[in-house]
Backbone bond lengths (Angstrom), bond angles and torsions (degrees), N, CA, C in turn:
res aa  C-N    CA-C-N  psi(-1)  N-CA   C-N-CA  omega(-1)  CA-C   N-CA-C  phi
1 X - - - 1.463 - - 1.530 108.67 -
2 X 1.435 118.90 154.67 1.576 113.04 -162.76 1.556 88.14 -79.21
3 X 1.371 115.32 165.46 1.465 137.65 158.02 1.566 112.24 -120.38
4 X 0.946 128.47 33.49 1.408 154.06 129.59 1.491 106.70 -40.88
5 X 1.470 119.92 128.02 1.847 117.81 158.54 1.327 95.54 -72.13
6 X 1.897 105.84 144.89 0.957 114.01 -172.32 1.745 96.37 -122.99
7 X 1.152 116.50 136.23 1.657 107.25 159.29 1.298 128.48 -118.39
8 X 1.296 93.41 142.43 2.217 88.71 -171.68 1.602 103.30 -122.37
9 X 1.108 116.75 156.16 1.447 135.84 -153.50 1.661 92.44 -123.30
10 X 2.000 86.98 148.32 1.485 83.91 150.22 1.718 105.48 -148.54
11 X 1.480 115.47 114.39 1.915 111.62 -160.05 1.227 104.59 63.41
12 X 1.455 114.21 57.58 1.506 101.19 158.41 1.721 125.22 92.92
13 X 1.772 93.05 -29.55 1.367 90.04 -172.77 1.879 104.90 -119.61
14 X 1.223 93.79 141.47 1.423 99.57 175.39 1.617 123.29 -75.73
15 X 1.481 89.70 116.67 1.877 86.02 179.31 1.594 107.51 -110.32
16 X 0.781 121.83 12.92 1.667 113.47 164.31 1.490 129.92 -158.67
17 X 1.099 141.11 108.15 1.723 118.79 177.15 1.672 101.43 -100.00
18 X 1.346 106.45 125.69 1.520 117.48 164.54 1.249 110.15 -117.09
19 X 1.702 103.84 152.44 1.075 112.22 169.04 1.323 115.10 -127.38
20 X 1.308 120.60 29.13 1.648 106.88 -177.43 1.643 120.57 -106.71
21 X 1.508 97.97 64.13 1.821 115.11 -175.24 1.073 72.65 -99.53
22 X 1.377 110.28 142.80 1.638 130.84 142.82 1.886 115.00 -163.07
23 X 1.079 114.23 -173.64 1.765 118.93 179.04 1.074 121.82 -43.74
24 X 1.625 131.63 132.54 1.535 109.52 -170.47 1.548 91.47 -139.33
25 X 1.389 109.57 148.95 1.571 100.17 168.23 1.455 117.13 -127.28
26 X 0.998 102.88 -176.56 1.740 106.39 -159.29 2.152 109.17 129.83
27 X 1.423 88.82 179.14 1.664 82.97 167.62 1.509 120.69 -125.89
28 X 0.863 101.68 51.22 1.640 119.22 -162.25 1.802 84.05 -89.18
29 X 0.945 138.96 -13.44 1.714 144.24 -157.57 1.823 80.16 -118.15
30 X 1.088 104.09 -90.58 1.988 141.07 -158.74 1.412 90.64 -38.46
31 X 1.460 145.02 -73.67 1.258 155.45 151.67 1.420 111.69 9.59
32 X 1.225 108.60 -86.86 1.564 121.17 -167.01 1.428 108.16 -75.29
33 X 1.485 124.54 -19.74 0.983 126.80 176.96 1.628 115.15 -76.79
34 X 0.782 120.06 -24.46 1.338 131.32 -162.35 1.164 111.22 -94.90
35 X 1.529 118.30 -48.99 1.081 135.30 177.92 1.682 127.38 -47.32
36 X 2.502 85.66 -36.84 1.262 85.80 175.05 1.625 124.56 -87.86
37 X 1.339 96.93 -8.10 1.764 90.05 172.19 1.346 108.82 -89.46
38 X 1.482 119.51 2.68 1.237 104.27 159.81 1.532 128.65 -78.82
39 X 1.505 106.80 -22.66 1.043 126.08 -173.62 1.938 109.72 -68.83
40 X 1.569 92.90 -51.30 1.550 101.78 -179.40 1.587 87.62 -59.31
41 X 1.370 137.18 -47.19 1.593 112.71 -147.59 1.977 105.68 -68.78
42 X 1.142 98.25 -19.07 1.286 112.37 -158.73 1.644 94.43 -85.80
43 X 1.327 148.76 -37.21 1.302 153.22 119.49 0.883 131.27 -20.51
44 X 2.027 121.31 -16.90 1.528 111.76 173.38 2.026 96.58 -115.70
45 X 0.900 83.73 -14.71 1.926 93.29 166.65 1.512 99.63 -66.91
46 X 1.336 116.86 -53.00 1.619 104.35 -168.26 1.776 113.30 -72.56
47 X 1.283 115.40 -21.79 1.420 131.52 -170.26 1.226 114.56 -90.75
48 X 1.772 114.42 -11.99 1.809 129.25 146.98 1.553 112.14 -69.29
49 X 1.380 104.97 -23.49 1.529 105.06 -137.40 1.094 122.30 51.60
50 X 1.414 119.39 96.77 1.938 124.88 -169.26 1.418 101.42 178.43
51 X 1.749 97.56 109.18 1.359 113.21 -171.13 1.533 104.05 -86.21
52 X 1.319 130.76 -179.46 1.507 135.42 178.88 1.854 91.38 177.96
53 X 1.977 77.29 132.64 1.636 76.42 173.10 1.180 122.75 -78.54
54 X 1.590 132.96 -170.24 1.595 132.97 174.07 1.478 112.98 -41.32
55 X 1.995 100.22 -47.39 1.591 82.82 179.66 1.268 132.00 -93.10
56 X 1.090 122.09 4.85 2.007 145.16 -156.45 1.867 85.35 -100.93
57 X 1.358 134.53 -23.21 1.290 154.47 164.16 1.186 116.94 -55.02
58 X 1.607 94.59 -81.57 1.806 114.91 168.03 1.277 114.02 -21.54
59 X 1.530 97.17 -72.89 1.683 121.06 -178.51 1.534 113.66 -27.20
60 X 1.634 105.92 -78.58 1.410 117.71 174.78 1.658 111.58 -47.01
61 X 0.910 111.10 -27.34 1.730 102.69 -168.16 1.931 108.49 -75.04
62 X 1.581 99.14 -44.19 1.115 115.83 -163.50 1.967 104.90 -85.00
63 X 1.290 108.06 -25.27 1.434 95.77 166.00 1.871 108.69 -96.69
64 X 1.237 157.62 -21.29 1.178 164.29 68.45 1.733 94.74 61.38
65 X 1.310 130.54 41.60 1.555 145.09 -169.34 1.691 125.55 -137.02
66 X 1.197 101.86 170.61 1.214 98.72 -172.33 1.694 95.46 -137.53
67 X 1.151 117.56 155.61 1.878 108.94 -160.97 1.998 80.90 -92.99
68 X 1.644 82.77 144.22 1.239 94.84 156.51 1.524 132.20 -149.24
69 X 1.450 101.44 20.68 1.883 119.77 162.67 1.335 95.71 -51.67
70 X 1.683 121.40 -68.56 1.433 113.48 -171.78 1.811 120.63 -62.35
71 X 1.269 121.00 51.32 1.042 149.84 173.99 1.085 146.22 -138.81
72 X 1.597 109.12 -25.53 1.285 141.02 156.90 1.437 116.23 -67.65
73 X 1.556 118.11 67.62 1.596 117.80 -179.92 1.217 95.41 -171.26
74 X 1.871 96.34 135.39 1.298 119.08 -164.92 1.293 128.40 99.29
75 X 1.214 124.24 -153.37 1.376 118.79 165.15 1.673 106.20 -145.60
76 X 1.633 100.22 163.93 1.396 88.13 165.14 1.745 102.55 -137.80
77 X 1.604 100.63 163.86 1.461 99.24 -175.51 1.618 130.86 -77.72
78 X 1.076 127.51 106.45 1.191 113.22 -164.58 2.103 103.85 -137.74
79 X 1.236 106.43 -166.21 1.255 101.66 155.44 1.196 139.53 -76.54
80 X 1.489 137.95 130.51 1.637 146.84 -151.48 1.595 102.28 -120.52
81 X 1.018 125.00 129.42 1.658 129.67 164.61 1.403 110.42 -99.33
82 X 1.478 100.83 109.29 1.653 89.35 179.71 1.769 109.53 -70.06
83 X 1.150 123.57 -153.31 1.581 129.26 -174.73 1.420 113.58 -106.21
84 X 1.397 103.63 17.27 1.431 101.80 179.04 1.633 98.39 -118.84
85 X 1.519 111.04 -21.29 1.757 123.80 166.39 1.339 95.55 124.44
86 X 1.446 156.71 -33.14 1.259 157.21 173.16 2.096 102.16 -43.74
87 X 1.544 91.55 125.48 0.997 96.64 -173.76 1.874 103.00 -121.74
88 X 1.567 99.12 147.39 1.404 91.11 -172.19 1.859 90.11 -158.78
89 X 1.405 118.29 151.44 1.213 127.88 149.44 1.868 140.03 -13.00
90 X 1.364 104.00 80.80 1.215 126.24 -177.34 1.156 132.76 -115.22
91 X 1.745 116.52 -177.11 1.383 106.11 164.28 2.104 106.63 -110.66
92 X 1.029 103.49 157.26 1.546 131.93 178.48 1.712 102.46 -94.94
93 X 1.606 94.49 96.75 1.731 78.23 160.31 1.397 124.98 -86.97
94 X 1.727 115.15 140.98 1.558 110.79 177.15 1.403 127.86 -74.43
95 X 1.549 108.25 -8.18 1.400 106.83 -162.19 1.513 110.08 -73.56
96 X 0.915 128.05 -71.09 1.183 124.78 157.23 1.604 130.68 7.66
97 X 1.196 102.55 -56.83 1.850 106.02 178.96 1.482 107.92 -71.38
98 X 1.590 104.03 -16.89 1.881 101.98 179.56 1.718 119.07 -59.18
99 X 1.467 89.86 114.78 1.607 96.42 -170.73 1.365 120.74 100.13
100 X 1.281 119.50 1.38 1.576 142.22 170.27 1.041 120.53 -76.58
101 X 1.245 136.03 -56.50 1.284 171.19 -81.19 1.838 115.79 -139.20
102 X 1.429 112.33 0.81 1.087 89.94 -177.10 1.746 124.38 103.45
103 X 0.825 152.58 166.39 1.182 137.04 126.47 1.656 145.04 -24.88
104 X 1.317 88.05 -42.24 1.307 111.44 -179.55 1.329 133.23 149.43
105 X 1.528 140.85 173.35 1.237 130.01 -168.29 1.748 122.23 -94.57
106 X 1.321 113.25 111.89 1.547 144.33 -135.90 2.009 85.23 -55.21
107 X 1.477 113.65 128.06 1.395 110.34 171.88 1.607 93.76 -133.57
108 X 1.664 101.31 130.12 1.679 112.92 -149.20 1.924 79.10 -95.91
109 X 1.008 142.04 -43.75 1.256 126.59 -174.38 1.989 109.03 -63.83
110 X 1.198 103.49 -29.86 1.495 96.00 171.42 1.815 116.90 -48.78
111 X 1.533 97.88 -45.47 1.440 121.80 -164.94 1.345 80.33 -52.68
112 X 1.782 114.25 -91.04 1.425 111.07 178.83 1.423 143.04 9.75
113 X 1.190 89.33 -54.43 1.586 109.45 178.63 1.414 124.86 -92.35
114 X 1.138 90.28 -36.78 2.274 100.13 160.18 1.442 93.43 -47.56
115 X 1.406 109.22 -64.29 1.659 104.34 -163.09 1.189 140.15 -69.45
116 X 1.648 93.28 -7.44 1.581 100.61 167.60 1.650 117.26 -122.41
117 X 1.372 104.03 12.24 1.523 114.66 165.50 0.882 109.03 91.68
118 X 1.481 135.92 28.43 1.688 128.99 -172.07 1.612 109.70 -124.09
119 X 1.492 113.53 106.61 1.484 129.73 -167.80 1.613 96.81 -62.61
120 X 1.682 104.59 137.41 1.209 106.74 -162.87 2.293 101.93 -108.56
121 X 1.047 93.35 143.44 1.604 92.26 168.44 1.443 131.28 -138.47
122 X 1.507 122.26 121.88 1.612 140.27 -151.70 1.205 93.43 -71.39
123 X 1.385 114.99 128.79 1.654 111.59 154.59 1.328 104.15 -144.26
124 X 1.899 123.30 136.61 1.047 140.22 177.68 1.265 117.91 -59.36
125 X 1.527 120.29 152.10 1.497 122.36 -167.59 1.202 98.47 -92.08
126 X 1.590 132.02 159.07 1.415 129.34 171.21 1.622 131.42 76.56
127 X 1.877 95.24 9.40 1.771 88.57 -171.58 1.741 95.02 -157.29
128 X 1.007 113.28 149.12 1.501 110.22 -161.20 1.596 85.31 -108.73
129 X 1.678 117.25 107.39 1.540 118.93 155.66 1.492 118.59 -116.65
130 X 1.156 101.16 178.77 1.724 120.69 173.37 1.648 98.48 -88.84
131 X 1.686 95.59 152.85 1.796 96.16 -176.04 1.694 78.45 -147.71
132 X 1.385 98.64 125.02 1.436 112.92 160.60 1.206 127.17 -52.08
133 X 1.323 129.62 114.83 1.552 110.37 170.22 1.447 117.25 -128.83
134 X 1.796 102.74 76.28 0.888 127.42 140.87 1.812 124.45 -53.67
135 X 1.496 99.87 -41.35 1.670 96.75 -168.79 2.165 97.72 -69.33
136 X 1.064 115.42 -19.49 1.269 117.29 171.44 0.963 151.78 -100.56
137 X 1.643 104.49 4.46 1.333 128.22 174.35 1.692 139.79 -150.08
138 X 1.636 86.89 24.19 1.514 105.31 -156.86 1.349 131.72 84.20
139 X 1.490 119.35 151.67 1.488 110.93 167.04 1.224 117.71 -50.23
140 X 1.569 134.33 -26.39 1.590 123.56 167.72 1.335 143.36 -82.32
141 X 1.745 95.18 28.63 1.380 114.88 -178.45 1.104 119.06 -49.83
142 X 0.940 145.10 -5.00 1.744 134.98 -134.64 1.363 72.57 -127.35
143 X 1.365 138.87 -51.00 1.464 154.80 -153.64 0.949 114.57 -67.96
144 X 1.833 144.43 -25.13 1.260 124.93 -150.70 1.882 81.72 -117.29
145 X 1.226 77.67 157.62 1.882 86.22 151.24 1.235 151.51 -88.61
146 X 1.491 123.46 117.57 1.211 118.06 -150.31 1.483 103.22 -105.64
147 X 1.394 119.24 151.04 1.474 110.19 154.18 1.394 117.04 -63.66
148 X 1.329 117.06 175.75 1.313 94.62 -169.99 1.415 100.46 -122.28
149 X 1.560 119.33 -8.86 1.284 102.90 170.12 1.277 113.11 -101.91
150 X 1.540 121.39 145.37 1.522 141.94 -172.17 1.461 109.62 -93.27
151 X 1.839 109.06 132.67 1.599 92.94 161.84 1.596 114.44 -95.58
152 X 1.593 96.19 158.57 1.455 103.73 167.86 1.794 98.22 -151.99
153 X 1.499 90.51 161.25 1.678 82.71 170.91 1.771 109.13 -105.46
154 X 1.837 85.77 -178.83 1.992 71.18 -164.72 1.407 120.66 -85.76
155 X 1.859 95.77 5.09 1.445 92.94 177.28 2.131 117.50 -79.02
156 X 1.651 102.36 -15.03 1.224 109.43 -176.55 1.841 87.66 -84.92
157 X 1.052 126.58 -73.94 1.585 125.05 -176.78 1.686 121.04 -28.59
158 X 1.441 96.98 -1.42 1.612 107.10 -175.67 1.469 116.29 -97.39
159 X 1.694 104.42 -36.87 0.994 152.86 -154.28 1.712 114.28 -81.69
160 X 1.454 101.28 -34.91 1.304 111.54 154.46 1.750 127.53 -146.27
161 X 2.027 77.30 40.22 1.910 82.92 161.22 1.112 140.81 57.47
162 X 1.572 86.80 27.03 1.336 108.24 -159.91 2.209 94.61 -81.26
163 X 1.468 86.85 137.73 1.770 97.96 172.65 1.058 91.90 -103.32
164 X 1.423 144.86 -67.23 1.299 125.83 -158.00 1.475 107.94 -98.16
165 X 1.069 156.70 176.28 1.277 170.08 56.94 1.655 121.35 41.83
166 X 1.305 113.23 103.05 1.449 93.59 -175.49 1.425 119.67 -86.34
167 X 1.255 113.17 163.75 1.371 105.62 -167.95 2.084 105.68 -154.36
168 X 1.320 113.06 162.67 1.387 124.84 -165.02 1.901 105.25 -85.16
169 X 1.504 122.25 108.08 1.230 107.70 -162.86 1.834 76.38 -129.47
170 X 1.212 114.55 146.87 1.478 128.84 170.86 1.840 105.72 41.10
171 X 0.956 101.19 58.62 1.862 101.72 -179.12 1.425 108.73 54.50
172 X 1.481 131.75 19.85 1.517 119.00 174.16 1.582 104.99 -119.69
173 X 1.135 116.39 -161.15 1.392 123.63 170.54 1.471 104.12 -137.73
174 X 1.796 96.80 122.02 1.182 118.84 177.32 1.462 116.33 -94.40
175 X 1.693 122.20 127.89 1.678 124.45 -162.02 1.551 96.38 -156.98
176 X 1.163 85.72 137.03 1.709 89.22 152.50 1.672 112.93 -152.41
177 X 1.148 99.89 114.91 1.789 110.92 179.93 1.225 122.90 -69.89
178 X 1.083 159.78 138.98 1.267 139.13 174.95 1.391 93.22 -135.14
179 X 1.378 120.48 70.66 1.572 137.28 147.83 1.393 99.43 175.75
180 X 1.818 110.07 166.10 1.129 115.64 167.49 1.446 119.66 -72.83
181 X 1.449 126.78 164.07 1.202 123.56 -178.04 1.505 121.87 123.06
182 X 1.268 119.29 130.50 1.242 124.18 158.86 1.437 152.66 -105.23
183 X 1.661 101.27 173.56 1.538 100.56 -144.89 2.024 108.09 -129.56
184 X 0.868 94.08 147.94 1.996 81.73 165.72 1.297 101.18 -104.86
185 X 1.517 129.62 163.00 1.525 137.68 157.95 1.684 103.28 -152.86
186 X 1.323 78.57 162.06 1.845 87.20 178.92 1.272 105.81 -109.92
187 X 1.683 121.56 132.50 1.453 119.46 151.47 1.589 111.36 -104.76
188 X 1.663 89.56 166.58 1.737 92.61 -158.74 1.992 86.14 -141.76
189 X 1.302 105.88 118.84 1.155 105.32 179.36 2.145 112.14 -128.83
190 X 0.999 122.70 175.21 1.456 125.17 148.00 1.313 141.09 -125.99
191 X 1.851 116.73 121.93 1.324 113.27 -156.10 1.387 118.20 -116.52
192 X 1.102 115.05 111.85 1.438 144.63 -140.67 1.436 164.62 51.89
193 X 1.889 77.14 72.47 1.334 110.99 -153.64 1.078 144.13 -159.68
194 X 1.315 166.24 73.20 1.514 126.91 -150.95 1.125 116.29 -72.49
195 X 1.486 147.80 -24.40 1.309 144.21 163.64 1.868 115.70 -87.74
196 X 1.059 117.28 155.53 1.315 116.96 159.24 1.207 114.30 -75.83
197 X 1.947 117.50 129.14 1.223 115.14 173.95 1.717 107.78 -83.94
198 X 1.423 92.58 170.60 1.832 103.80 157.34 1.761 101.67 160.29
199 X 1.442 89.85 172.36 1.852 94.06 -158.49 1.250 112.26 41.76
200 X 1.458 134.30 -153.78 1.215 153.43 -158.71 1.746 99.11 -73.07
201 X 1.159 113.19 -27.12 1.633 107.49 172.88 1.356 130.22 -61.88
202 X 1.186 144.19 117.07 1.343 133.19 -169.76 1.698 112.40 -78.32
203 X 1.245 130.96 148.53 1.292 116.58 160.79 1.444 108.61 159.83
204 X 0.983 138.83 152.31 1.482 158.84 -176.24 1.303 106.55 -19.05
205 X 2.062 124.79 151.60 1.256 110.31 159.24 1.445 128.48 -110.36
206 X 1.533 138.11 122.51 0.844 146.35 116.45 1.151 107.41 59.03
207 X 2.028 149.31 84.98 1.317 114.36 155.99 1.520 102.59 -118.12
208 X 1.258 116.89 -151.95 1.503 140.44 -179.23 1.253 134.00 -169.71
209 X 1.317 113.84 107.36 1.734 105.66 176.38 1.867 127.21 -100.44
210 X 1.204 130.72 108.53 1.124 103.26 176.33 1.477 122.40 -60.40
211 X 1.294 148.93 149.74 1.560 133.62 -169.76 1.827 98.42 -133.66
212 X 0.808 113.14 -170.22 1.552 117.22 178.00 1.968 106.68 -147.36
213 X 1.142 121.38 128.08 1.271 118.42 -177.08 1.637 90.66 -106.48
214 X 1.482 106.90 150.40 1.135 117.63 162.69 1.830 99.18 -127.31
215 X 1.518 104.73 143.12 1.485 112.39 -176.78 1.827 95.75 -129.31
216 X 1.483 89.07 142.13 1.818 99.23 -166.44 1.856 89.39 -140.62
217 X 1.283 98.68 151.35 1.478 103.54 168.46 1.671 113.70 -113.34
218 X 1.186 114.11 -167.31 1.421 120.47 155.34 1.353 121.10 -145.86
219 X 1.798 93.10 132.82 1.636 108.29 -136.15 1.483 85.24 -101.56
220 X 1.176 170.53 -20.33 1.026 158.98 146.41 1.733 129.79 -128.46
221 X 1.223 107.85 -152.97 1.627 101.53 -179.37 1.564 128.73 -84.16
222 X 1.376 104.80 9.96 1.221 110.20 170.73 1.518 119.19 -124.04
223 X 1.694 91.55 30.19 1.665 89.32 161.10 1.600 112.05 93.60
224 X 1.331 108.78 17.27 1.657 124.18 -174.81 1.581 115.14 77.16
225 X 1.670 128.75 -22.58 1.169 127.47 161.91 1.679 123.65 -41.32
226 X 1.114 125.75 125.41 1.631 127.13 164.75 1.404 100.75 44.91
C-alpha cells in the first residue's frame, strides 16, 4: 500500500490528509488473487478440452510463479508498530519473509501455458541476451542445428517491442524486448545433422518447438517488488 500522504475531498474541499498507508499482511490481497487465475486457468483448460485432477491442478497452479526470495533484501519504508502498539514511520526489514513466501509470486500466463503445454522462457526488458534452451530441447541444445530465423507473428513482436527480430545465434536464443509482455514463437532446428535428411539423401531430422517468452522489467530499487 502507498506510504505517500494521501488527501481526500469532499465538493472541492479537503477534509483530511493521512498518511498511515503502509505494508500489510494477511491474504485479504493473495486470496482473491489467486483464486482468480485459478479460475481463468480452469476456463482455458475447459476451452482445450483438458481435464486435470484436483492435484495435476494444484501442481500447475503452485509451480505457475515467478521467484521472489531474490527480492526479499533491504528494507522498505512503511508503517512500524512499536510493542507498546503506537505506530509511526519506519523501515520494514525484508529479510525475514525469505523463505516465507510461498513458492513464489503467482504468474497467470505461466499457468496458461502449463495447461496447454507450452515451455515458457524469461527474458529481461531493456537488454538484448542469450536464453538457454536447454529447458526446451534437452541437455544437447547447444548441439543441434538450428535455423536461425524464428517465427513469430506481428501481433506477438508488438507485444514485446520487439525492434529487431529475434533470432538463433550459437544454440541460444537471441531477444531483446523492450516492453513487458508476452509472446509465443516457433523454433525450428535439425537433430542429427547439419542438413535435413529424406529420400535417398542422408541427413538429420527435422524438429520444432513452439515456446512462449515472457519479458518482465525491474520497476524499482528493490528488484521490481512493491
Amino acid at each position: 500500500m502507498p506510504t505517500e500522504s494521501i488527501s481526500y475531498t469532499d465538493g472541492g474541499e479537503t477534509i483530511q490528509t493521512v498518511t498511515d498507508y503502509g505494508y500489510m499482511q494477511g491474504t485479504s490481497m493473495a486470496c482473491p488473487h489467486v483464486s482468480g487465475v485459478a479460475a481463468l486457468g480452469l476456463s482455458y483448460a475447459l476451452d482445450l478440452g483438458l481435464t486435470f485432477t484436483r492435484e495435476q491442478f494444484v501442481s500447475m497452479l503452485l509451480t505457475s510463479v515467478n521467484d521472489i526470495d531474490s527480492r526479499l533484501v533491504g528494507s522498505k519504508e512503511t508503517l512500524v508498530t512499536s510493542a507498546s502498539g503506537t505506530a509511526s514511520m519506519g523501515d520494514l526489514l525484508l529479510s525475514p519473509y525469505m523463505g516465507n513466501m510461498g513458492t513464489g509470486t503467482i504468474d497467470a500466463w505461466r499457468l496458461l501455458m502449463q495447461i496447454e503445454g507450452t515451455p515458457c522462457l524469461v527474458a529481461e526488458v531493456g537488454r538484448s541476451q542469450r536464453i538457454n534452451l536447454d529447458s526446451v530441447f534437452g541437455g544437447g541444445s547447444e548441439n543441434l542445428t538450428y535455423y536461425e530465423d524464428v517465427t513469430i507473428s506481428d501481433e506477438d513482436y508488438e507485444a514485446l517491442g520487439l525492434l529487431v527480430k529475434p533470432v538463433i545465434k550459437g544454440g541460444a536464443l537471441l531477444i531483446q524486448p523492450e516492453k513487458a509482455g508476452s509472446a509465443k514463437l516457433t523454433i525450428r532446428a535439425i537433430a542429427g545433422g547439419d542438413t535435413a535428411g529424406g529420400g535417398s539423401s542422408m541427413g538429420g531430422m527435422p524438429i520444432s518447438k513452439q515456446i512462449s517468452v515472457i519479458a518482465r522489467g525491474i520497476g524499482n530499487g528493490n528488484g521490481g517488488w512493491l
